[in-house]
VMD Tcl script that draws the C-alpha trace (Angstrom):
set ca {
  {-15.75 118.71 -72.02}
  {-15.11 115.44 -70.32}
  {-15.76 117.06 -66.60}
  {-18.66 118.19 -67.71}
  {-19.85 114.53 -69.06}
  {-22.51 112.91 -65.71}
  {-21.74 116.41 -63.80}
  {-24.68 117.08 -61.66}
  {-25.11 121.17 -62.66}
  {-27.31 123.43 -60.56}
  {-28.58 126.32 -62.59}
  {-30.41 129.03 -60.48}
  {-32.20 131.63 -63.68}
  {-34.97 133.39 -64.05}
  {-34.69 134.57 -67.31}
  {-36.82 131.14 -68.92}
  {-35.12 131.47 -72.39}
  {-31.64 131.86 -71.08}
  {-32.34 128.95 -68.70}
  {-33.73 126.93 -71.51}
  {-30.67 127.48 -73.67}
  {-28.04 126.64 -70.95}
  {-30.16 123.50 -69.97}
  {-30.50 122.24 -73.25}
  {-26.35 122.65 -73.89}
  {-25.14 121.02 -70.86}
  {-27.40 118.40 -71.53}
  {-26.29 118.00 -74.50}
  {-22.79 117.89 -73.03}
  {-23.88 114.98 -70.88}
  {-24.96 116.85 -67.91}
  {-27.61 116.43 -65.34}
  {-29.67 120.24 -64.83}
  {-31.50 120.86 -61.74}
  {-33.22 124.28 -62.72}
  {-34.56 126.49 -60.36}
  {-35.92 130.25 -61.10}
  {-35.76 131.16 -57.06}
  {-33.61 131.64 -54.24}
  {-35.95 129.37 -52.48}
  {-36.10 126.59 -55.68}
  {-32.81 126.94 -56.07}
  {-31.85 125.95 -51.62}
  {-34.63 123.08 -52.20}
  {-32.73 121.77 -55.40}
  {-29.57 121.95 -53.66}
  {-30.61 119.79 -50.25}
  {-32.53 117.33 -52.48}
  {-29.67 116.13 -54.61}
  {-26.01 116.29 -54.53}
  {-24.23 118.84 -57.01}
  {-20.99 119.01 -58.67}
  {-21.62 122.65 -59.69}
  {-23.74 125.99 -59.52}
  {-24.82 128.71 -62.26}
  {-26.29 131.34 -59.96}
  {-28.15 134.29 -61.76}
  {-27.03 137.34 -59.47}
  {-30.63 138.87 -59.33}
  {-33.92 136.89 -58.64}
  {-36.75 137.28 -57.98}
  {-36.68 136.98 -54.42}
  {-32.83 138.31 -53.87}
  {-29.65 138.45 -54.11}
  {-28.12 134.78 -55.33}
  {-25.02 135.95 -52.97}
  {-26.97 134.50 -49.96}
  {-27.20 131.17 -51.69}
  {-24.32 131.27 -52.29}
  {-23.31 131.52 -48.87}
  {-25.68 128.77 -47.68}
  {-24.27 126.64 -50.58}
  {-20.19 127.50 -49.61}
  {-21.08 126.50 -45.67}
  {-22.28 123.25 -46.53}
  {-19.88 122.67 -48.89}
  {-16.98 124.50 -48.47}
  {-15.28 123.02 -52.04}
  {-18.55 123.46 -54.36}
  {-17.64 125.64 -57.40}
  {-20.15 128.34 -58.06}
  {-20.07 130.58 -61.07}
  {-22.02 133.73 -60.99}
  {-24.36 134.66 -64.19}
  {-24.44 139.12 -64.02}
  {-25.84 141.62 -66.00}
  {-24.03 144.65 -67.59}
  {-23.61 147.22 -64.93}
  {-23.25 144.13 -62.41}
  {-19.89 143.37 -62.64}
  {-18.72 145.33 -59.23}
  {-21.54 142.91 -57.64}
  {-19.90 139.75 -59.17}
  {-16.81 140.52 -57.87}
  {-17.63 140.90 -54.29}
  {-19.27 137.64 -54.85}
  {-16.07 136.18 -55.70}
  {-14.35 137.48 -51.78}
  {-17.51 135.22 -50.91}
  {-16.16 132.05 -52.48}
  {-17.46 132.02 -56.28}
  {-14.59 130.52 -58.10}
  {-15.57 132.71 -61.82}
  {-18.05 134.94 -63.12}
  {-19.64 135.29 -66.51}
  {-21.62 138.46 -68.14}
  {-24.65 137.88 -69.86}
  {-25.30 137.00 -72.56}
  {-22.60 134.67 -72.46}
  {-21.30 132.77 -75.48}
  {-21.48 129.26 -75.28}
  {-17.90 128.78 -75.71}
  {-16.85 131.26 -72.50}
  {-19.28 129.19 -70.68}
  {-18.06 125.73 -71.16}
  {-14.28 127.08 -70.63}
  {-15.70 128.34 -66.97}
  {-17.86 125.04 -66.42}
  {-14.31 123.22 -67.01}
  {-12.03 125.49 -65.56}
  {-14.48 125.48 -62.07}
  {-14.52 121.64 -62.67}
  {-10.84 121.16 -62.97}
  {-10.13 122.76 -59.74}
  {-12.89 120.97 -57.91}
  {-11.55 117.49 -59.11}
  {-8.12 118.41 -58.05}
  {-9.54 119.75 -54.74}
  {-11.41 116.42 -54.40}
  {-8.50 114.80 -54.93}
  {-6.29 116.47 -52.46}
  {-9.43 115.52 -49.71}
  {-9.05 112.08 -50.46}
  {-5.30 111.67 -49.93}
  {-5.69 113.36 -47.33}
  {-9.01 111.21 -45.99}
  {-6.97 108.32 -46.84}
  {-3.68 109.95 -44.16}
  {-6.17 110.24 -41.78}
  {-8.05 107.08 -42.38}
  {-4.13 105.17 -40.98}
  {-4.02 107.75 -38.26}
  {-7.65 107.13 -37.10}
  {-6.68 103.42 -36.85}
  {-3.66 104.07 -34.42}
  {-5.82 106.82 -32.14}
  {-8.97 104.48 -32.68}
  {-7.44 101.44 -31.36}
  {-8.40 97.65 -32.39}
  {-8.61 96.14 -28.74}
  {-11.72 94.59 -28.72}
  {-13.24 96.51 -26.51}
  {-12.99 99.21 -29.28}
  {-13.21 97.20 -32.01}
  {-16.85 96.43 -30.92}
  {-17.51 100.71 -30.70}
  {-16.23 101.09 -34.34}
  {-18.70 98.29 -35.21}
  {-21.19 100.10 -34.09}
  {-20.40 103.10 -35.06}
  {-20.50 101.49 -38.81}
  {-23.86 100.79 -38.05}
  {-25.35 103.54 -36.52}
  {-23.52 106.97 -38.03}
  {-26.00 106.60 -40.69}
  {-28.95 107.43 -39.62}
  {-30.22 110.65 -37.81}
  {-30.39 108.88 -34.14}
  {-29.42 110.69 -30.74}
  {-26.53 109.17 -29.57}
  {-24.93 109.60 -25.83}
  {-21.35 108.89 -25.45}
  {-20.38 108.04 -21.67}
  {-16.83 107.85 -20.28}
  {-14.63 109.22 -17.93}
  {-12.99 112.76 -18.86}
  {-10.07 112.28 -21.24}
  {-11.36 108.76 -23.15}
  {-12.05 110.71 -26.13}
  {-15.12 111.39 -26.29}
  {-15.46 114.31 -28.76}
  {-13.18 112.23 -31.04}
  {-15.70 109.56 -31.69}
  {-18.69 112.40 -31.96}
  {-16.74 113.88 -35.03}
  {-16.53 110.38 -36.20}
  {-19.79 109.35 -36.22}
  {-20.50 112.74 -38.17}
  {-17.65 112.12 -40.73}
  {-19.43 108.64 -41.22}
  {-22.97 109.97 -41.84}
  {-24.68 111.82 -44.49}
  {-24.12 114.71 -43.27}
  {-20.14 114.63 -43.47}
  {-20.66 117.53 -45.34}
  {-22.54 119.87 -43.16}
  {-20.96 121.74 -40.30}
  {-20.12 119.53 -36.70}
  {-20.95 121.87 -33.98}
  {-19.20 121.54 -30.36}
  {-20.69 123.01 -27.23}
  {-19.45 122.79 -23.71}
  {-22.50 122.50 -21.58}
  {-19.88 122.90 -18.26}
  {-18.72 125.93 -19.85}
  {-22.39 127.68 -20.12}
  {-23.96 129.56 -17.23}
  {-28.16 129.72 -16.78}
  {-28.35 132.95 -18.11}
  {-26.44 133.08 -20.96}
  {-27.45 129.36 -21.86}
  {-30.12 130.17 -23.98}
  {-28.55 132.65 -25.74}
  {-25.79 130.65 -26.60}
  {-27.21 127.61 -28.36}
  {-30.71 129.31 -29.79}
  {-29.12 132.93 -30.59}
  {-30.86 135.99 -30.38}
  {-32.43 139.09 -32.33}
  {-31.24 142.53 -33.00}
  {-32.24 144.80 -29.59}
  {-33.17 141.78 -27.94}
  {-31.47 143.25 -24.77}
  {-29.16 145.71 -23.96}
  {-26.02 144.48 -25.68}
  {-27.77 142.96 -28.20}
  {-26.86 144.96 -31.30}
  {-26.79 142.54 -33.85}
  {-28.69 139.40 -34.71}
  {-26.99 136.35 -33.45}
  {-27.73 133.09 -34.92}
  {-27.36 130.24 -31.67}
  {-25.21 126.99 -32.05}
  {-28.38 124.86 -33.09}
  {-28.94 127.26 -35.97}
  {-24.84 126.75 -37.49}
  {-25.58 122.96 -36.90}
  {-28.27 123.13 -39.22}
  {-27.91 120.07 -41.93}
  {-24.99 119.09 -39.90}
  {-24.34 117.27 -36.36}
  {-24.51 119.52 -32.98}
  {-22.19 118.02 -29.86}
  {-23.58 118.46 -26.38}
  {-20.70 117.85 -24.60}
  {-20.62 117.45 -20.47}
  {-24.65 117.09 -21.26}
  {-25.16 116.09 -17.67}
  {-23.51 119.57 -16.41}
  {-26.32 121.83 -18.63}
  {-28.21 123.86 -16.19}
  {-31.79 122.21 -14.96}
  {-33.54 125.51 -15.97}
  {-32.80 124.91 -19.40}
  {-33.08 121.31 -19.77}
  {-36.82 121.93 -20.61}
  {-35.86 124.05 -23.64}
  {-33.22 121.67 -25.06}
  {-36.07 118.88 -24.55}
  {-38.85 120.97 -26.72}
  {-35.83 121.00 -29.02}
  {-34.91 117.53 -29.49}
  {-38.95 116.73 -29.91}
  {-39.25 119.27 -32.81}
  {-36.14 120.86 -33.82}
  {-37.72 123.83 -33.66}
  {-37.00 127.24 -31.35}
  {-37.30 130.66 -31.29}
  {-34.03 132.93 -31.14}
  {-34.33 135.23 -28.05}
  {-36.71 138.53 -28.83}
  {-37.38 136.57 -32.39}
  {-41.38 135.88 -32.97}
  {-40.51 134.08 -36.24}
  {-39.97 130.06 -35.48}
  {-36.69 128.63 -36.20}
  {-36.59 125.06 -37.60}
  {-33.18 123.68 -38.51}
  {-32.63 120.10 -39.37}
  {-29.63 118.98 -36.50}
  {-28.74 115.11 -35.75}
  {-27.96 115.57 -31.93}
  {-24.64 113.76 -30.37}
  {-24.07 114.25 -26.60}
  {-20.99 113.35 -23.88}
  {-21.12 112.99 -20.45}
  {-18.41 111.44 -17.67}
  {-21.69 111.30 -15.04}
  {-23.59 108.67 -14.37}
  {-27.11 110.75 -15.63}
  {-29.18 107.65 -14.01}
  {-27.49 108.78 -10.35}
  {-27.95 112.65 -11.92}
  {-31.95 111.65 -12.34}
  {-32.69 110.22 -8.89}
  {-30.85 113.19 -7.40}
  {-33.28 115.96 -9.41}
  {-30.55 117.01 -11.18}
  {-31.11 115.72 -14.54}
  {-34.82 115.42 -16.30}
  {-35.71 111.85 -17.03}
  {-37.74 112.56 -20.03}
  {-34.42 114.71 -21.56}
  {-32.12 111.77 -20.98}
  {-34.55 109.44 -22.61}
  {-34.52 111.55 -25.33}
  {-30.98 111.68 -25.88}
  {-29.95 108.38 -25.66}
  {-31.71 106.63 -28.63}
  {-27.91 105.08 -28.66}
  {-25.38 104.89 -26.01}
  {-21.90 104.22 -26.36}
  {-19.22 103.59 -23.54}
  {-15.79 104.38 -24.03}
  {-13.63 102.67 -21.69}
  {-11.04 103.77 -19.71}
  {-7.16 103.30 -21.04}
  {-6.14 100.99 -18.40}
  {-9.55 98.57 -19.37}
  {-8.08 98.77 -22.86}
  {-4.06 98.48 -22.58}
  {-2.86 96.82 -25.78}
  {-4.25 99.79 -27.69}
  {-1.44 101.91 -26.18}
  {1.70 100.85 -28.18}
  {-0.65 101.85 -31.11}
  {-1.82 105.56 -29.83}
  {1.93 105.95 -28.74}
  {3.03 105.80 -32.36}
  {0.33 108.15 -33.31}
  {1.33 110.97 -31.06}
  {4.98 110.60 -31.24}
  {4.32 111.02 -35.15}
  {1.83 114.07 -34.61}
  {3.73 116.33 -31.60}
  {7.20 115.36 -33.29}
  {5.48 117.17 -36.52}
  {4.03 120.24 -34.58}
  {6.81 120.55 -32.14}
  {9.44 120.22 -34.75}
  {11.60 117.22 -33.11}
  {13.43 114.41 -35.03}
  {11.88 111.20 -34.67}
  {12.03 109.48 -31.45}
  {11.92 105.67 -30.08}
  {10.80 104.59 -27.00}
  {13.12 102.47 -24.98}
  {11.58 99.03 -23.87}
  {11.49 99.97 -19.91}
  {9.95 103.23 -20.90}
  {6.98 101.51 -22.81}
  {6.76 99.18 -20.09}
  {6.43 101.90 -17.41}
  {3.58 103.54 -19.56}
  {1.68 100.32 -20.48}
  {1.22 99.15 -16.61}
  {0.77 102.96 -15.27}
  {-3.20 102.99 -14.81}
  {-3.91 106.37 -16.68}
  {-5.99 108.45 -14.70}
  {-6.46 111.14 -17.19}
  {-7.39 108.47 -20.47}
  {-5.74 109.29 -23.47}
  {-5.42 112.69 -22.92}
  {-2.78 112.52 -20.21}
  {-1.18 110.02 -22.72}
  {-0.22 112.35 -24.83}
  {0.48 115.45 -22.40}
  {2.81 113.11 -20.98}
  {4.73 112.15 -24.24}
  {4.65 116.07 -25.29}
  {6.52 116.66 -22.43}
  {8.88 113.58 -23.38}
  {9.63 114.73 -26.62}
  {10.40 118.38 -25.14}
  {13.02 116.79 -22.46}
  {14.45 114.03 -24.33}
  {17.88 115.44 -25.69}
  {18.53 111.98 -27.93}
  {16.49 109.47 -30.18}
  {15.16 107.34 -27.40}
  {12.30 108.63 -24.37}
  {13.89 107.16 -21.50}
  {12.09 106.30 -18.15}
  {13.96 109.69 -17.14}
  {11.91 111.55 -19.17}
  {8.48 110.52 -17.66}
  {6.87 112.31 -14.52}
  {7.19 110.82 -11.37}
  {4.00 109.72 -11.03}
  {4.70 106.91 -13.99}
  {8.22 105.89 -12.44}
  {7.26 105.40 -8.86}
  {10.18 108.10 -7.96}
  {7.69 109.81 -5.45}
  {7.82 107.30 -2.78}
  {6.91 108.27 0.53}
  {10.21 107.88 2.10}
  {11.28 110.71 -0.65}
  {8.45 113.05 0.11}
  {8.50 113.00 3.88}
  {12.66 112.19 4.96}
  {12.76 109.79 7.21}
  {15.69 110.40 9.30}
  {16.86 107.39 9.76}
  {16.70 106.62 6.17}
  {18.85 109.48 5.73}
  {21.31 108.71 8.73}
  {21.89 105.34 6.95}
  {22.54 106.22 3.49}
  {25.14 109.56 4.64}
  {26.92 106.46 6.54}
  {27.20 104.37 3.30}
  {28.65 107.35 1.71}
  {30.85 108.35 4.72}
  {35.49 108.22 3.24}
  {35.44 106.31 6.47}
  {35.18 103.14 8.46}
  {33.39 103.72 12.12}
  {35.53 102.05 14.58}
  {33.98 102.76 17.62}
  {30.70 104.14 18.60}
  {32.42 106.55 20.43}
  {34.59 107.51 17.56}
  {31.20 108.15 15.38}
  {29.61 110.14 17.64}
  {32.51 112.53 17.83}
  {33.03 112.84 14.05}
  {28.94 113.91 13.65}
  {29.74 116.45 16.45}
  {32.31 118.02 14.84}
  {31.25 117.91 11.26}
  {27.85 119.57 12.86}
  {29.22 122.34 14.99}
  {31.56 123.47 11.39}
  {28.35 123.43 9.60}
  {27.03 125.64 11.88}
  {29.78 128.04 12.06}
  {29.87 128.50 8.27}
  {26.16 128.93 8.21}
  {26.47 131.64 10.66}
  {29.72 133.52 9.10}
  {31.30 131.80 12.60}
  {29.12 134.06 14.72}
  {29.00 132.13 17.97}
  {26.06 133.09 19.25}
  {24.17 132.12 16.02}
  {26.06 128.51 15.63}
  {25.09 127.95 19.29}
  {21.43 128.81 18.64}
  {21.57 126.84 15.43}
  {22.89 123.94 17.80}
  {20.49 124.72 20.52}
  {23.56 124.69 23.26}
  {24.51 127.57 25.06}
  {27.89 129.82 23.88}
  {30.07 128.43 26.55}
  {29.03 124.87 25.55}
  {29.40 125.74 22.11}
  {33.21 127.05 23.14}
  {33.87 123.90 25.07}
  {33.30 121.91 22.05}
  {35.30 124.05 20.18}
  {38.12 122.86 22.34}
  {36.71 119.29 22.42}
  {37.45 118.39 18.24}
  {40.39 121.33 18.18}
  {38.38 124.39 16.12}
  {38.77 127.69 15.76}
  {36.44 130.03 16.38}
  {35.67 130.26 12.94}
  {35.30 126.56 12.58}
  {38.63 125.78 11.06}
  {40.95 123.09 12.65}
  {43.03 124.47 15.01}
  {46.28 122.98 13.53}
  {48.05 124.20 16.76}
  {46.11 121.22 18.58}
  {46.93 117.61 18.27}
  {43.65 116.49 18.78}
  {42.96 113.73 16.64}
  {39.20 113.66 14.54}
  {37.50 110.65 15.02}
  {37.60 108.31 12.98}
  {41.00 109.49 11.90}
}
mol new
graphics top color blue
foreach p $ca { graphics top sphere $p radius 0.5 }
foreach p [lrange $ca 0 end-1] q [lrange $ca 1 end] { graphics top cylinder $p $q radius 0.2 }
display resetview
């Protein structure tokens, strides 16, 4: 019984003698009890202290225990909860189980059934535990790489340290691509409510009308399509962290709404008369300048005051350059995983191309553009080959819009021969000109001369001139020499 030993046990019974025996045992056993006889007790219990384990009586007073045990499994998704069922209830118990009960016991239970279920459900949850911390700790070196330890950044993770704790707003401002929702999640994963649900929303992405709807939720028969109750993003934030992201895009009609919000976290779901009240810490993004967005009547002063208790700047890539090396490491490692590729090296004028390239697109682009590296790169090292033009320089001007002379000079360079004579040049572009013609044309005259923009008897005199058929062969019957020749 060693799990068991300073386990924090919630036991949810109504039955006072049956609670009163369980208590006593598994305090006994060195146990802490929180007993409630309600649904109700029973939520309070939970939110008030942190539990290693739930007993849940299957019928209370005021319900089914299956809907605690939903609220309890959303807000921690590894809790073990053991249902407690009556004869008769067993079909019950097991559709409990589809809902994430790890065991279920029929009462009366013997003591001995119960304390191999307490440390069977406890086993699992300690190796569970234990399989979130490795993997906490995996992330915890990966975070370091994508977080970066400029100092620019090294002054947001202070900060972060410092602030994820408490229940603040916080506004996070940056251009698009900085990472923005990155450091939202963080600042939830550092708070006390790491274990309640995080909560994006794209405020860009929601129109007036359906606005409301989206983060408040509505009733069953609300409106036309409404057939179902709908609970709104605010209400699956509850006990957790809700991310406004593009804040400064939400629409102005509903800024007044979000505002009431924010001042009580409480709201009504649309068609509902019952009050919702959730308890949400609120964590918004935007890449506008909301100060510009207020003196243009496009953003409410009094919501932007609300939101940003704490603001925090990400700055662009190119403000923050020695952090690249570090978040190239960190994607190569990630996309060669997903994308199944053998590890891969940068080769020093590659990194060198991607550390002075300004970044437009933030870290996002970053790694778009080293996905598509890895995808083209047919060796172990990303060469300069393998990154868009934009990052080489490639795209010059002189590339996208031929100049002719530029073109004039390099055929010349290439040319098997050594140009005598002006004369002699001029001749040799002639001929090579009025043969590229013909073969374009299948040696139609008529469509070489148009091609040439002479006339057909020009074009035949010509033909004469540098000794070619018709067809735009040499004419070997001629002794004309070809320039150059």
């Amino acid at each position: 019984m060693d799990n068991i030993e300073r386990s924090v046990i919630l036991l949810v019974e109504d039955d006072a003698s049956l609670a009163r025996f369980t208590a006593d045992w598994l305090r006994e056993a060195g146990a802490t009890v929180q007993h409630a006889a309600t649904l109700a007790e029973g939520a309070a219990c939970a939110r008030r202290v942190p539990i290693d384990l739930a007993l849940l009586d299957l019928h209370l007073p005021d319900g089914l225990s299956t809907t605690l045990l939903a609220d309890l499994r959303a807000a921690d998704p590894d809790l073990p909860v053991i249902m407690l069922t009556e004869y008769g209830s067993v079909s019950t118990a097991v559709e409990s189980m589809k809902l994430g009960a790890v065991d279920y016991l029929e009462k009366p239970y013997q003591q001995a059934n119960l304390a191999y279920a307490i440390e069977r459900a406890l086993t699992l949850d300690g190796l569970r535990r234990e399989v979130r911390s490795l993997r906490r700790t995996e992330q915890a070196g990966r975070d370091a790489a994508v977080r970066g330890t400029s100092p620019a950044m090294s002054a947001i993770w202070e900060m972060v340290a410092q602030i994820a704790p408490s229940d603040a707003n916080i506004l996070i401002t940056g251009e698009s691509g900085t990472g923005k929702e990155m450091l939202a999640r963080a600042l939830h994963t550092a708070s006390q409510r790491a274990k309640g649900p995080f909560i994006p929303v794209n405020c860009g992405g929601i129109t007036a009308t359906l606005a409301e709807d989206q983060l408040f939720g509505h009733e069953a028969h609300a409106f036309t399509d409404a057939r179902a109750l709908r609970r709104g993003d605010f209400e699956l934030a509850d006990r957790g962290t809700i991310f406004l992201d593009e804040i400064g895009e939400m629409p102005l009609s509903m800024q007044p709404n979000l505002l009431r919000v924010l001042d009580s976290r409480r709201f009504f779901r649309l068609g509902g008369e019952r009050e919702i009240r959730v308890d949400v810490r609120v964590i918004a993004a935007t890449n506008r300048a909301l100060a510009e967005a207020v003196a243009q009547g496009q953003f409410r002063q009094d919501l932007l005051f609300r939101l940003n208790v704490f603001t925090i700047h990400l700055p662009p890539l190119r403000e923050r350059r020695e952090d690249i090396p570090l978040l190239i490491a960190a994607f190569l490692r990630d996309l060669g995983q997903s994308l199944k590729k053998p590890k891969r090296r940068l080769s020093a004028s590659t990194l060198r191309l991607l550390v002075a390239y300004d970044w437009p697109g933030n870290v996002r682009q970053l790694r778009n553009v080293l996905e598509r590296a890895l995808i083209l790169c047919p060796g172990t090292d990303i060469q300069p080959a393998h990154l868009p033009p934009e990052i080489t320089g490639q795209r010059d001007a002189a590339v996208a819009t031929p100049n002719p002379d530029v073109l004039w000079e390099r055929w010349l360079d290439a040319a098997p021969f050594d140009v005598i004579a002006l004369s002699e040049g001029e001749q040799h572009i002639e001929r090579l000109l009025i043969e590229r013609a013909l073969r374009q044309t299948g040696g139609v005259r008529g469509e070489a001369a148009q091609l040439l923009g002479v006339s057909p008897d020009s074009l035949g005199y010509y033909l004469k001139k540098h000794g070619l058929k018709k067809d735009g062969q040499r004419d070997e019957g001629r002794h004309a020499q070809p320039a150059g020749g």
